[in-house]
C-alpha positions as MATLAB code, in Angstrom:
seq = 'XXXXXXXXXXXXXXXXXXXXXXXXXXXXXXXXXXXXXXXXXXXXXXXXXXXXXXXXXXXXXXXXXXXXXXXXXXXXXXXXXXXXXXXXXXXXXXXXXXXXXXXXXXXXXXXXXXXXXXXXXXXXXXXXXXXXXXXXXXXXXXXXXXXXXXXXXXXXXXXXXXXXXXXXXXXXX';
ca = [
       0.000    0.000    0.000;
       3.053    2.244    0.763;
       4.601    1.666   -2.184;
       1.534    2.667   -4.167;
       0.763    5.693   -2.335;
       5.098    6.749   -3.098;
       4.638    6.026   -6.924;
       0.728    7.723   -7.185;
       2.023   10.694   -5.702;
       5.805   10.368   -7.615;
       3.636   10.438  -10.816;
       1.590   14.032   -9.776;
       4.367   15.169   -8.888;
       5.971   14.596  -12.492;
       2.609   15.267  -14.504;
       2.602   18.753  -12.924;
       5.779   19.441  -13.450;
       5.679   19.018  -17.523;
       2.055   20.986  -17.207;
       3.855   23.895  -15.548;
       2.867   27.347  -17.180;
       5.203   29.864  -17.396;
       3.914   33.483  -16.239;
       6.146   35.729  -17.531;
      10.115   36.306  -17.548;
      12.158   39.889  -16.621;
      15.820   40.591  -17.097;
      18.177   42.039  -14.502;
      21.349   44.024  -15.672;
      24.424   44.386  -14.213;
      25.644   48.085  -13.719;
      29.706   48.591  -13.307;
      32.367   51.016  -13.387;
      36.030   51.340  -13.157;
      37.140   54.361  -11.443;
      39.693   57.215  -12.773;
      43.544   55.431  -11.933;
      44.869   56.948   -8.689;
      48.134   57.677   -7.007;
      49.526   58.049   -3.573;
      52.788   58.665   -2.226;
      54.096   59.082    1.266;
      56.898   60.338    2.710;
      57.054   59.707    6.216;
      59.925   60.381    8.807;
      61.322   57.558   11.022;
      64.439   59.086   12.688;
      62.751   61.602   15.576;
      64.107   64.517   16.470;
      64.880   62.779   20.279;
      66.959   60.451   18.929;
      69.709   62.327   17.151;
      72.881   60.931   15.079;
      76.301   61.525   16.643;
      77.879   62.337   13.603;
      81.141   62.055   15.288;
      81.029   58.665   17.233;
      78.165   56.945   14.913;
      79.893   54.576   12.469;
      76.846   54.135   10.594;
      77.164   57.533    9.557;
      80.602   57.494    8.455;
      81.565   57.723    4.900;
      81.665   53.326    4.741;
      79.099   53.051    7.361;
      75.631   51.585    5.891;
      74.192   54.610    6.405;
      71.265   55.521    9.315;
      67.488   55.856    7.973;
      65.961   58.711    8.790;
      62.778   57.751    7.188;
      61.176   56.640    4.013;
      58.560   56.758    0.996;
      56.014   55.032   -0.323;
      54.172   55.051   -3.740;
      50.655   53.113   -4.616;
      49.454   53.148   -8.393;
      45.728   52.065   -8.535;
      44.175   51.099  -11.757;
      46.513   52.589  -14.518;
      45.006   51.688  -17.838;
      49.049   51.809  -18.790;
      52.971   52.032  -17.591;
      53.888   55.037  -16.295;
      57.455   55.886  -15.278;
      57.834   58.695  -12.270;
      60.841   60.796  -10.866;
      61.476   60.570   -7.388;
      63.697   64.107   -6.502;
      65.721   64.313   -3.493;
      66.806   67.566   -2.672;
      68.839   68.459    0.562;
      71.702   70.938    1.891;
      74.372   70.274    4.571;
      73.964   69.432    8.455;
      73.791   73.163   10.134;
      73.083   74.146   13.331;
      70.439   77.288   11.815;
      70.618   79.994    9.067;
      73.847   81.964   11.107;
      75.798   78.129   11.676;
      79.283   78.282   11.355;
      79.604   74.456   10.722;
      78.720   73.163    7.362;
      78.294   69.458    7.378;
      78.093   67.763    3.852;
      76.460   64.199    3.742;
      74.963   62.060    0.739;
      71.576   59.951    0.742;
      71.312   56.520    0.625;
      67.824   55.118   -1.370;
      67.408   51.490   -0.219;
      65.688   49.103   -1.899;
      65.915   45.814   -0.163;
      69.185   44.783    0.421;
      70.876   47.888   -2.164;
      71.931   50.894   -1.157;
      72.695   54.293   -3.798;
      73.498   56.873   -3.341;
      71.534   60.142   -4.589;
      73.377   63.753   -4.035;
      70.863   66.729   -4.030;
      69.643   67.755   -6.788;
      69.435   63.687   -8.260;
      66.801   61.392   -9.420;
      65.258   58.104   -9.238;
      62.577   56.789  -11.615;
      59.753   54.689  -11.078;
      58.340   52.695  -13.444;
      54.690   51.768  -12.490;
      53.203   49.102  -14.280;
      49.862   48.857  -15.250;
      47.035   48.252  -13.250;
      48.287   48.237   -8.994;
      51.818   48.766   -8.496;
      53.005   49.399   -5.419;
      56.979   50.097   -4.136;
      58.797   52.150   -1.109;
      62.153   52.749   -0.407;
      64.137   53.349    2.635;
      66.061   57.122    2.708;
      69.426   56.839    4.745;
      72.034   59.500    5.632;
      75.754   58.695    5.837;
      78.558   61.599    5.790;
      81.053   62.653    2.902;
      84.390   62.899    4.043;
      84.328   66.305    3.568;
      81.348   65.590    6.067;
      83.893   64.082    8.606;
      86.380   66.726    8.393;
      83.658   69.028    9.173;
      82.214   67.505   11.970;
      85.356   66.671   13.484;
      86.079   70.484   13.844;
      82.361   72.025   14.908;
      81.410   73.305   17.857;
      79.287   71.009   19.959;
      75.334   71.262   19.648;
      72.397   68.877   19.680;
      70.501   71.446   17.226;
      72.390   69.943   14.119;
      69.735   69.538   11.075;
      68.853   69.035    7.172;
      65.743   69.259    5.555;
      65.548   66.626    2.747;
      62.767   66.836    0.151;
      61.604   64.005   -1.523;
      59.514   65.274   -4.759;
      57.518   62.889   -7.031;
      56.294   63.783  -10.465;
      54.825   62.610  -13.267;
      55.688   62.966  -17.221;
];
């Protein structure tokens, strides 16, 4: 008797389903966008003023020295329909103590990427060449003295107020 009620109702079940009637049918689109390509770039300072270099005793910051980092930049290229190459500007003047400083202390940069180290004098240029789509890359900025830089310090007077500004300028073709 079970078995007849399971294949009676088995066969409604598939004689409705073949009589089904279709109502009516709509279409749904799908709305999307891709924004305008977008850059950013950082440059943010690591080295704070409380924690300054002894450019005398440091070897870090001697002409072979590795060089201290003072701080670095980044740079994020969002949706670039193509490559783009950038120039990354450093631009710098000696260690002084202020505007009236007798000591002039000369030192050179030091751009790290990973494990390399060059070294950029003011005024010089790195490029950047952003693929397309997302491309993203930083680099570490170190200081290390000339050895015109170590002659000078070895003969200035003694202050903690010793300090560079270093600009780091990206642009764009």
């Amino acid at each position: 008797m079970k078995r007849i009620l399971v294949i009676s109702l088995m066969f409604v079940l598939v004689v409705a389903g073949l009589a089904a009637v279709s109502h009516g049918t709509g279409t749904l689109t799908v709305f999307g966008k891709i924004g305008a390509g977008d850059i950013e770039f950082s440059v943010n300072q690591t080295l704070l003023s409380t924690n300054r270099i002894d450019l005398v005793e440091n070897t870090a910051v001697q002409p072979t020295g590795d060089g201290v980092e003072i701080g670095n930049w980044q740079f994020g290229a969002a949706n670039q329909p193509s490559a783009v190459t950038y120039t990354v500007t450093y631009t710098y003047s000696p260690i002084t103590q202020g505007g009236s400083s007798p000591a002039s202390i000369p030192y050179e940069l030091l751009i790290k990427d990973g494990a390399t180290s060059t070294p950029r004098i003011s005024g010089e240029t790195t490029t950047i060449n952003a693929t397309a789509g997302t491309y993203n890359t930083s680099r570490d900025v170190l200081v290390r003295l000339t050895a015109a830089g170590v002659s000078a310090a070895s003969t200035a007077p003694e202050s903690t107020n010793y300090s560079s500004v270093v600009t780091v300028d990206l642009t764009s073709p």
